[in-house]
C-alpha positions in Angstrom: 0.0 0.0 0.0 2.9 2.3 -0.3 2.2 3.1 -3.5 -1.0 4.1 -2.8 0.1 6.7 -0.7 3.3 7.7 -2.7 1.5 7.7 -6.1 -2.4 8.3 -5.9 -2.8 9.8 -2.0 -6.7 9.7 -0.6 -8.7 12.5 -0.3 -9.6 13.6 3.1 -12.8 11.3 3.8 -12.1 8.6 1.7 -12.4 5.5 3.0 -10.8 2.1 0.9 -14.0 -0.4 0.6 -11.7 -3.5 -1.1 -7.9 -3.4 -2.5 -6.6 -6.1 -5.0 -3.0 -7.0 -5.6 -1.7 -8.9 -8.6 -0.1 -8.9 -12.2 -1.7 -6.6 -14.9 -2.1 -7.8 -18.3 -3.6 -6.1 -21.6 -7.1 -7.0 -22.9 -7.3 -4.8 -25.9 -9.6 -6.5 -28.6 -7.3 -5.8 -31.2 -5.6 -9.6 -32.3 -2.1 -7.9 -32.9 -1.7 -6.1 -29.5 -2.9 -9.7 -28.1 -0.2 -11.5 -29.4 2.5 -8.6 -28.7 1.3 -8.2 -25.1 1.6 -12.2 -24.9 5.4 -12.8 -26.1 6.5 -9.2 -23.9 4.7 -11.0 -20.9 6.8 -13.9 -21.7 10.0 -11.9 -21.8 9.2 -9.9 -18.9 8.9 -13.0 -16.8 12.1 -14.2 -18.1 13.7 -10.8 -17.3 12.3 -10.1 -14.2 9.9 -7.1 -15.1 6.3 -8.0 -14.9 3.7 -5.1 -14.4 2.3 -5.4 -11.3 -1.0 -3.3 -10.3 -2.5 -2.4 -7.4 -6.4 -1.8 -7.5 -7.8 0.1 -4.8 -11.4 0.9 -4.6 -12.7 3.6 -2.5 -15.9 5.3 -1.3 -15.9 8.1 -3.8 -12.9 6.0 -6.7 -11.5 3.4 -8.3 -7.7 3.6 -8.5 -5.5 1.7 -10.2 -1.3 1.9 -10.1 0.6 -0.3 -12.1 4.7 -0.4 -11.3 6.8 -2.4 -13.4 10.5 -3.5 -12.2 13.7 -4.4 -14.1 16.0 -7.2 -13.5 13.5 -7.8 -10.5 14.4 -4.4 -8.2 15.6 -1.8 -10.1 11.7 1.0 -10.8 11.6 1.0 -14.6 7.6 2.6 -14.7 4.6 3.7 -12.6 1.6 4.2 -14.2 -1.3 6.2 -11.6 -5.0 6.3 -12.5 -8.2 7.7 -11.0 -11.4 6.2 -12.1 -15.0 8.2 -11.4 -17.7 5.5 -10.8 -19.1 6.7 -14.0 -16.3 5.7 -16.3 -16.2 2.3 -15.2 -18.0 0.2 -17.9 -16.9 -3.2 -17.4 -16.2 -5.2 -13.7 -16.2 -9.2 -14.1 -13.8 -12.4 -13.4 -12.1 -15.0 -15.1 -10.7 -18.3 -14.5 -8.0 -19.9 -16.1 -6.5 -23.1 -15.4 -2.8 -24.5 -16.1 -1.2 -28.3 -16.0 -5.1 -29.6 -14.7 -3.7 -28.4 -11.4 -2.9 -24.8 -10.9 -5.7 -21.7 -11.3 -5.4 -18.5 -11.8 -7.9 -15.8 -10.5 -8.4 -12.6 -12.5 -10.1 -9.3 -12.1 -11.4 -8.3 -15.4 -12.1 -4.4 -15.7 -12.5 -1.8 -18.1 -13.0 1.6 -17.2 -12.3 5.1 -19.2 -12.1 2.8 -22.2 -8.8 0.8 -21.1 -9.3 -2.7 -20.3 -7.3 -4.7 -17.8 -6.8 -7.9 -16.7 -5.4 -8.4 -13.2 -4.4 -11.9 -11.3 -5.5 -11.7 -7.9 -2.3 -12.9 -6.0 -4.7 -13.6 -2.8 -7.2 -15.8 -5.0 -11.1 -16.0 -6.0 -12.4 -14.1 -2.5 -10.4 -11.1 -2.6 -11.3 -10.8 -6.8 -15.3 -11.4 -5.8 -14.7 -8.8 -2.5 -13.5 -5.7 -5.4 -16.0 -6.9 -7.9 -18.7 -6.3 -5.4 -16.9 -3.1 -4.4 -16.9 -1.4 -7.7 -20.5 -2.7 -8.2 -21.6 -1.3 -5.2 -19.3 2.0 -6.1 -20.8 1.9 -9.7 -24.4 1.7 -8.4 -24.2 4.5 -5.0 -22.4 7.5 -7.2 
């Protein structure tokens, strides 16, 4: 939660309703960015720079801060957004499951026309706790 108060600071009165930690992948629709945000997530694993994002969703905002590393410490980007309930379009999950065994939990989002897609590193509760956040933050503002 550093980030949160280093990058994106609350407002006086604003109270966090959910946060949600995890890797942040691109959704666009477009087939090309697909398969080009697919072989850099590869290489990012490889070299130790995955984005990582951190979705915090408030009484009054959705923010979302994505920080990506290099060579695993060194700060190579921050990225800080502030969402009004109104731009949010999209809130919904996923499942996706590797060798029969292992599943992934993600946070699928798409608000002021970016979409995201964000593994929940604390699993399936903590993604269902920030979808009914935004929802109820979507349907109070």
């Amino acid at each position: 939660m550093k980030e949160l108060v280093k990058y994106m600071p609350l407002k006086e009165g604003e109270e966090i309703l959910s946060t949600l930690e995890g890797d942040s992948y691109n959704t666009s629709p477009d087939i090309l960015s697909r398969m080009l945000g697919s072989i850099i997530r590869i290489i990012s694993i490889i070299t130790g720079s995955r984005k990582k994002a951190l979705i915090v969703c408030t009484n009054s905002r959705l923010i979302i801060i994505e920080t990506q590393k290099l060579l695993f410490f060194i700060d190579n980007s921050v990225s800080s957004r502030s969402f009004t309930p109104r731009s949010i379009q999209v809130v919904g999950y996923s499942l996706a499951r590797s060798f029969i065994v292992f599943k992934s939990h993600y946070l699928e989002l798409t608000a002021g026309g970016r979409s995201s897609l964000t593994k929940s590193n604390e699993g399936k509760e903590f993604a269902d706790k920030m979808i009914t956040a935004i929802t109820h933050l979507t349907q109070t503002q």
